[in-house]
C-alpha positions in Angstrom: -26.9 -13.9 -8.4 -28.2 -15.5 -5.5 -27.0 -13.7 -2.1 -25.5 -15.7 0.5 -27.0 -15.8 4.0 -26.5 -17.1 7.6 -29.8 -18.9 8.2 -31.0 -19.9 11.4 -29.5 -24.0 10.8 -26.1 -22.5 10.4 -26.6 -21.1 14.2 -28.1 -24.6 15.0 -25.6 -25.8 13.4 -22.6 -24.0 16.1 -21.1 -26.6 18.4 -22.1 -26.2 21.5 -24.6 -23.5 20.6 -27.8 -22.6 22.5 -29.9 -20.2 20.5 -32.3 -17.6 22.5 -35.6 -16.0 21.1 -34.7 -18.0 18.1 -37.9 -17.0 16.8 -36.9 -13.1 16.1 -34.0 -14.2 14.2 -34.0 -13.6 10.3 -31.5 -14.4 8.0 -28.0 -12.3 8.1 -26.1 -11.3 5.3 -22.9 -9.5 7.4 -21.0 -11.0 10.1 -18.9 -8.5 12.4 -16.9 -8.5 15.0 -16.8 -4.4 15.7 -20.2 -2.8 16.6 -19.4 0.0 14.8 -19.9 -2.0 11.4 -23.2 -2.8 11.9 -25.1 -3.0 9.4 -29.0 -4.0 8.5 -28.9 -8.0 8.7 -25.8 -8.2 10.7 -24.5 -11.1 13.4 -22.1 -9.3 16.2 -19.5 -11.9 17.9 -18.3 -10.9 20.8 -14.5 -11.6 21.1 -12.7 -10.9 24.0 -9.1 -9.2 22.8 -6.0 -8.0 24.5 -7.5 -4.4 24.6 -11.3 -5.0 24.5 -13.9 -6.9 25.2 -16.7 -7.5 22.7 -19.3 -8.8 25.1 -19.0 -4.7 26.8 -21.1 -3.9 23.1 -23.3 -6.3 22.9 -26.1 -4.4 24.4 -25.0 -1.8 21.9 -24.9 -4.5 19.2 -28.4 -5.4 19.4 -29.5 -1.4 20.0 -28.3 -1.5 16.5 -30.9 -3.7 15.0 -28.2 -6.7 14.7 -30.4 -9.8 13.5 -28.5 -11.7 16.5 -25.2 -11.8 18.9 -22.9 -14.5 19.8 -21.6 -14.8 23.3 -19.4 -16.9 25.6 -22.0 -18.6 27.7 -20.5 -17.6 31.1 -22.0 -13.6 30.0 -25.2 -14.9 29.1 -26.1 -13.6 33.1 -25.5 -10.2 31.9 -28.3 -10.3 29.4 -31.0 -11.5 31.3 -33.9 -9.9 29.2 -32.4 -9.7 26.0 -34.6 -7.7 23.0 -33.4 -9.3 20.3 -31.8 -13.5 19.4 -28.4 -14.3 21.7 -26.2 -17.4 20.6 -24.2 -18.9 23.4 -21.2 -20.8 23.0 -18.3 -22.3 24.6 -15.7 -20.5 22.7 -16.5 -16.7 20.3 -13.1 -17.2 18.2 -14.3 -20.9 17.3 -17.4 -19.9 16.5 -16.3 -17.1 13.9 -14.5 -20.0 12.6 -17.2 -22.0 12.3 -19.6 -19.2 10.6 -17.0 -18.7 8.2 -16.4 -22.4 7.1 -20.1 -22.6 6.8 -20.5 -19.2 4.6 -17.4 -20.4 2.6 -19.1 -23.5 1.6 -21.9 -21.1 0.3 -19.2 -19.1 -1.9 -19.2 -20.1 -6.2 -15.9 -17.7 -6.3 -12.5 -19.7 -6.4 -10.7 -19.4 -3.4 -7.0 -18.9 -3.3 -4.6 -19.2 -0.9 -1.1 -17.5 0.2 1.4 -17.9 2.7 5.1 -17.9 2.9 7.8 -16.4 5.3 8.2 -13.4 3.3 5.8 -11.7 -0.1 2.9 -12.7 0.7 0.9 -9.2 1.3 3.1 -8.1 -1.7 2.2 -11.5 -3.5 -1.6 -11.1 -3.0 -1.5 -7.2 -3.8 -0.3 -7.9 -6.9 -2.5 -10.8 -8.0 -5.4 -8.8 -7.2 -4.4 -5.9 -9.2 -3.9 -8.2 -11.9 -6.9 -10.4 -12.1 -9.1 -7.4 -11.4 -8.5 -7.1 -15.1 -11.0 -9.6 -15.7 -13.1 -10.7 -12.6 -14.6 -9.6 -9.3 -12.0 -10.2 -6.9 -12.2 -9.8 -3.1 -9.2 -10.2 -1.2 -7.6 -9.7 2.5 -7.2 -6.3 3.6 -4.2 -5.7 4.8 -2.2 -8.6 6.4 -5.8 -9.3 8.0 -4.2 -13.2 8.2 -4.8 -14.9 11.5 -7.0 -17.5 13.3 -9.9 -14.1 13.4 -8.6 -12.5 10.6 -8.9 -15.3 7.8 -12.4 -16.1 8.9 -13.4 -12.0 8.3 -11.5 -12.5 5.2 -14.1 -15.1 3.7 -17.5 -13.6 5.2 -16.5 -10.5 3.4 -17.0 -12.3 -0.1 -20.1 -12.5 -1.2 -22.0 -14.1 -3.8 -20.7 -11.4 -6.8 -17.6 -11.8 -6.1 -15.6 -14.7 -8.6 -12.5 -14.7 -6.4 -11.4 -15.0 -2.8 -7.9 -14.2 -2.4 -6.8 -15.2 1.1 -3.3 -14.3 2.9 -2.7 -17.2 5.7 0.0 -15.4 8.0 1.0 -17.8 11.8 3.6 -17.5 14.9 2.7 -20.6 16.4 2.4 -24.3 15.1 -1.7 -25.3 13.8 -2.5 -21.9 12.9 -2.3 -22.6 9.2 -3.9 -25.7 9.3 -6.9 -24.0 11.4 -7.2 -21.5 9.1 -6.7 -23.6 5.6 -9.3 -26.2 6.7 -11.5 -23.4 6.7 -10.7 -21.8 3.4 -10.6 -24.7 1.9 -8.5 -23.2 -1.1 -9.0 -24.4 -4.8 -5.5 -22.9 -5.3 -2.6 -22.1 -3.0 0.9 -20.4 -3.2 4.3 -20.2 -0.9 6.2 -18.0 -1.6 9.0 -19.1 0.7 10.4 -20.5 3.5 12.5 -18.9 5.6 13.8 -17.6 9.4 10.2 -16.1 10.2 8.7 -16.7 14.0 11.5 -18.9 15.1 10.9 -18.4 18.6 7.7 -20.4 18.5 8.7 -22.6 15.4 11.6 -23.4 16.3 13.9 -23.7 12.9 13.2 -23.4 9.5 12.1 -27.3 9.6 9.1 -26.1 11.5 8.4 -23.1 9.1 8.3 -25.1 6.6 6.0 -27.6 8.6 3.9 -25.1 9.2 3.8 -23.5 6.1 2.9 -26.7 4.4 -0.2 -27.3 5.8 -1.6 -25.3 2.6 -1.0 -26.8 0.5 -1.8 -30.3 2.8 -5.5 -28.6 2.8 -6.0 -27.8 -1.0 -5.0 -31.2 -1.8 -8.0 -32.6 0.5 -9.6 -29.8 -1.5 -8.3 -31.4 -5.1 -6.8 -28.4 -5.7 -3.9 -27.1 -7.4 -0.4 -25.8 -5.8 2.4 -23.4 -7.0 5.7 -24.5 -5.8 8.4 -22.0 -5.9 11.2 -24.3 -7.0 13.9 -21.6 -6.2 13.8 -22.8 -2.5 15.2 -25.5 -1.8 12.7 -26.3 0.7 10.1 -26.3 -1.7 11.6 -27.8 -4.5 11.2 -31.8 -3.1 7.6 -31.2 -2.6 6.9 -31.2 -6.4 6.5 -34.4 -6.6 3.7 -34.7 -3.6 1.2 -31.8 -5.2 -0.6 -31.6 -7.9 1.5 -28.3 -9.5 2.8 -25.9 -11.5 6.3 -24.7 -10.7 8.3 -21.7 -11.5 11.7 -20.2 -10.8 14.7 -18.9 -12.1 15.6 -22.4 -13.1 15.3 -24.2 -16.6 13.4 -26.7 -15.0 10.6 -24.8 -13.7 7.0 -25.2 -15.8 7.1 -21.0 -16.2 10.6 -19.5 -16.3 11.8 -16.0 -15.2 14.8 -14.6 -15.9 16.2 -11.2 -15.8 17.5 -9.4 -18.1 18.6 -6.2 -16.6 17.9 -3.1 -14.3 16.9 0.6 -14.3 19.3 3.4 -12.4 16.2 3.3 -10.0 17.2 -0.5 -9.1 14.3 -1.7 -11.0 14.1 -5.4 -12.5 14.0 -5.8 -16.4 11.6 -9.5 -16.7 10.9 -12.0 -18.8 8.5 -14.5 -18.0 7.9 -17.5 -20.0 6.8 -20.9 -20.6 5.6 -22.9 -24.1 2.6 -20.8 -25.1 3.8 -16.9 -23.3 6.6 -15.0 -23.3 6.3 -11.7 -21.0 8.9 -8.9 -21.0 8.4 -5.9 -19.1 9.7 -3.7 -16.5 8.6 -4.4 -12.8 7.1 -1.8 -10.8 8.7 -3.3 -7.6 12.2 -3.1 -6.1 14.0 -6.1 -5.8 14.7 -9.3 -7.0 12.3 -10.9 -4.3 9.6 -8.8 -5.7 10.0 -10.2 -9.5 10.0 -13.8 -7.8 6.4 -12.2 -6.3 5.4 -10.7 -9.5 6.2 -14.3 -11.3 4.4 -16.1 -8.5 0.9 -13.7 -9.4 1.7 -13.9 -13.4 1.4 -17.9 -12.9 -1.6 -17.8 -11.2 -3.2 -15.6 -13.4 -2.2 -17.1 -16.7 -4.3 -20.1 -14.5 -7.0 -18.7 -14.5 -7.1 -17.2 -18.0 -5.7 -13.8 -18.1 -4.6 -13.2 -21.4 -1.0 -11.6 -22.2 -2.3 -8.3 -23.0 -4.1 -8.0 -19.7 -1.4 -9.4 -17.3 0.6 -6.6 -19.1 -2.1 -3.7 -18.6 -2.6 -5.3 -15.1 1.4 -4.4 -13.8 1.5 -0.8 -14.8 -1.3 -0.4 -12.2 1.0 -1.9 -9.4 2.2 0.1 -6.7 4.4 -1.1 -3.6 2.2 -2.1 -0.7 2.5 0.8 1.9 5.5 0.7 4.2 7.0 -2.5 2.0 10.0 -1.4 0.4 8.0 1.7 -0.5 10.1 4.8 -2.6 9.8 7.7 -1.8 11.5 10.3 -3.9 13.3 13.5 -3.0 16.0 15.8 -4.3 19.0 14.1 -4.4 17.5 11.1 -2.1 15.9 8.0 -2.3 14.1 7.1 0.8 12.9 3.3 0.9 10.3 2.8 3.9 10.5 -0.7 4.7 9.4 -0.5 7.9 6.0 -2.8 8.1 8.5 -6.0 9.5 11.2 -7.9 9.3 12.9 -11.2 9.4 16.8 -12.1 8.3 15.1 -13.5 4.2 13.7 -9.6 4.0 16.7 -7.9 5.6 19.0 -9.4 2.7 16.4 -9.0 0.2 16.3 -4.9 1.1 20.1 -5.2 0.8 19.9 -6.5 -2.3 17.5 -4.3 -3.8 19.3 -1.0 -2.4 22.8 -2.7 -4.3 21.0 -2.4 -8.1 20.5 1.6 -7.6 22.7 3.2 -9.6 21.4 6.4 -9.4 22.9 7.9 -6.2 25.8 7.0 -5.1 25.5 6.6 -1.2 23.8 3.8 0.3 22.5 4.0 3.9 20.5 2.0 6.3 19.1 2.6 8.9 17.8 -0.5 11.1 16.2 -1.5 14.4 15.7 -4.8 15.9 14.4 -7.9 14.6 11.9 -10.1 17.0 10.8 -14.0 17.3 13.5 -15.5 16.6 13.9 -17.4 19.6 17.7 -18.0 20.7 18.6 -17.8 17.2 18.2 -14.2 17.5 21.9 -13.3 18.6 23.3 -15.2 15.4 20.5 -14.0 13.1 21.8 -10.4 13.8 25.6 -11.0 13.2 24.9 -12.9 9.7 23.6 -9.7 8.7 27.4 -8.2 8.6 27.7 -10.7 5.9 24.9 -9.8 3.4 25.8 -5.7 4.1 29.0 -5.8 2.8 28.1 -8.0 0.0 26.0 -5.3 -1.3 28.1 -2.4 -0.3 26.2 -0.8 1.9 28.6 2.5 2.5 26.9 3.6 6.3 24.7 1.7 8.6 23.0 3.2 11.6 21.7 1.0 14.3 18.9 1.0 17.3 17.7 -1.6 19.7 19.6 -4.5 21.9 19.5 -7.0 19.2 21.7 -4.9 17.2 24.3 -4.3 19.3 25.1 -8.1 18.1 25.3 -6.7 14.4 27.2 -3.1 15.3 29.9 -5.2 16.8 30.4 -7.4 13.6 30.1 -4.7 11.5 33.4 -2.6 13.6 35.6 -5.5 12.4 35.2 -4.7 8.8 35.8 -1.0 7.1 31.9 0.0 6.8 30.7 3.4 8.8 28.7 1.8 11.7 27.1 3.4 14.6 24.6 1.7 17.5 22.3 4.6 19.7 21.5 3.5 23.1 17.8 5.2 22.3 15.8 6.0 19.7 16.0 9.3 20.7 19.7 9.5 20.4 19.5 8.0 17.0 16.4 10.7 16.2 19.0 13.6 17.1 22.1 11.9 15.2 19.6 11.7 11.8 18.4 15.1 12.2 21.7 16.8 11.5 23.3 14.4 9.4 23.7 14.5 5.6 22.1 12.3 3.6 22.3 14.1 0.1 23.2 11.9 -3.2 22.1 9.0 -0.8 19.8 6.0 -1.2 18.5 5.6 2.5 16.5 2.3 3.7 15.0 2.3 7.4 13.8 -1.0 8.5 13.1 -3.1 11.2 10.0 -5.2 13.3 6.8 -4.0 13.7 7.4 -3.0 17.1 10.2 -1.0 16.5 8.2 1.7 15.0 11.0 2.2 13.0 8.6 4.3 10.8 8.9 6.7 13.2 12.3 7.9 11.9 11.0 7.6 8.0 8.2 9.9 9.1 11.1 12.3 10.8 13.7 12.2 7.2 10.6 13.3 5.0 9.8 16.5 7.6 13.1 17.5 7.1 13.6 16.8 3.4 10.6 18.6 2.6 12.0 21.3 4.5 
């Protein structure tokens, strides 16, 4: 197994870089962008964030024993005597971008890529679990999926790993294509298309614009695409890619279908084309989750899984944390959906919360959902629509957004209340009964709306 290194041509190699004491330098084996992770043979790349400032640990960086440190080249006059080798460049965030490109064109494993409005930390959880079965697979930790966080995604993988999964995630037009160029995937999945970031992309024409650009790169790449034929955006592009499809349609290459539920809202699959036929219970809520689990199942079938270990692979599948994530108590089933949310996840909660059958009730409990541009006053009130469709019994509301949804919902029969504060809403949910309930909290990251799944538990474990 031959281990992969930055050599000193790959810092040559920078644009714009000017290398100093190049003669110290010996070959690194870990890129970082937090002094705290250095290691023997590391490069530090100082990146100057909203909250910090990597050039202030640069002299820390090198104390270290890192093999070298990239800069900007307007701090270079803050290291005047530097003990160890100092890259300057024009720009720290290109160059990680660079690095990365030039360490991925080092990697043997096959490289695949996600994106998609919605699923696609669930999507690459679940992939991993499952072709962990047979290979070493390294994969994005987290939603580490942006213009830094692809790029530390790739120089993690190293040469014993066979397979690079890589979540792309964007908020503003190019970011995907930046990122995919430097992936360059030999595979690549969305999952979706939907109302995701429309303040910067403007309508789901630019999602899907955006989105694209994936699968745009892997065919440079002569690679191969999974088209999700269940969106309609996504069907018309079978004919551009070189694919496999799959759906809930007849038409599809691998077919889903399903063929029932548990009381705990669980979906009862089968997934099939002309050589494998997979029934099985998923470990997931929602129909939007066996579209995810389908999604992973084609891509490992791809790459050789056989049916016995794509079926030993799903019992070891958990939700991801804070993504529809059940939490069990006496006569309650919390759901901590809190990580994000868009209008495509919002229904798809509803949904899922509709096929429990175990307790009767069926609360929500939501806050506000960001970027979406001047659509955002609509996006709020179509919500009404999908609540009552899946009988949600009582929906409690925070944040100025959803004083758009509260009013909708007064029109129609279903128990609605909107708090001026979160504290208000912290006080209502402390003395209100929730027994024989199903209870979802959800909401945008910066809601915190975990907060208040954090506050039910306290007092159900009371």
């Amino acid at each position: 197994m031959k281990q992969i290194k930055i050599t000193l041509k790959d810092l040559f190699n920078l644009p714009t870089a000017s290398i100093y004491n190049p003669d110290g330098y010996k070959s690194a084996v870990h890129v970082t962008i937090d002094s705290r992770n250095i290691k023997p043979n590391s490069i530090f790349i100082a990146i100057k964030g909203e909250k910090f400032n990597g050039h202030d640990f640069v002299k820390e960086a090198l104390a270290k024993g890192a093999n070298a440190v990239i800069i900007d080249e307007r701090e270079l006059k803050k290291f005047a005597r530097p003990d160890g080798t100092i890259v300057t460049v024009e720009n720290t965030v290109q160059a990680l971008g660079d690095l990365a490109y030039a360490w991925r064109k080092k990697l043997s494993a096959k490289v695949i890529g996600i994106t998609g409005s919605n699923g696609k930390t669930t999507t690459k959880e679940i992939l991993s679990v499952l072709l962990a079965e047979r290979y070493k697979v390294q994969a994005t930790v987290r939603n580490n999926n942006n213009h830094i966080g692809v790029p530390l995604t790739i120089l993690s993988c190293n040469g014993r790993h066979q397979i690079l999964i890589a979540e792309t995630g964007t908020n503003h037009f190019g970011e995907i294509a930046y990122t995919s160029k430097i992936l360059q995937p030999d595979f690549a999945l969305i999952t979706n298309i939907g109302a995701s970031h429309l303040e910067y992309l403007k309508n789901l024409q630019g999602v899907k614009k955006e989105k694209i650009s994936l699968f745009d790169e892997t065919e440079k790449n002569k690679g191969l695409v999974f088209i999700n034929v269940d969106d309609p955006r996504l069907q018309t592009l079978t004919s551009k890619y070189k694919n496999i499809s799959f759906g809930f349609t007849k038409e599809a290459d691998i077919q889903t279908s399903i063929k029932g539920y548990t009381g705990e809202g669980k979906t009862i699959l089968r997934i099939q084309n002309k050589k494998t036929t997979l029934e099985f219970t998923s470990p997931l809520l929602g129909e939007h989750n066996a579209k995810n689990i389908t999604a992973a199942i084609i891509i490992a079938l791809k790459m050789g899984l056989t049916k016995k270990e794509i079926l030993s692979g799903i019992t070891k599948i958990k939700p991801v944390k804070q993504r529809l994530e059940t939490k069990i108590y006496k006569n309650v089933l919390l759901i901590d959906d809190t990580y994000n949310a868009n209008p495509q996840s919002m229904k798809a909660a509803f949904e899922a919360i509709k096929m429990i059958s175990l307790y009767p009730k069926k609360i929500a409990i939501l806050g506000d959902m960001f970027e979406l541009g001047a659509e955002s006053k609509k996006e709020h009130e179509l919500l009404a629509a999908s609540i009552k469709k899946n009988k949600i019994d009582e929906v409690y509301l925070v944040g100025k957004r959803m004083k758009h949804l509260a009013i909708k919902l007064r029109e129609g029969k279903i128990i609605c209340k909107h708090f001026a504060t979160r504290e208000k809403l912290g006080i209502f949910l402390a003395n209100y009964s929730i027994q024989n309930s199903v209870v979802l909290v959800k909401g945008s990251r910066g809601m915190k709306m975990e907060e208040f799944v954090n506050q039910t538990e306290k007092r159900l474990q009371n």
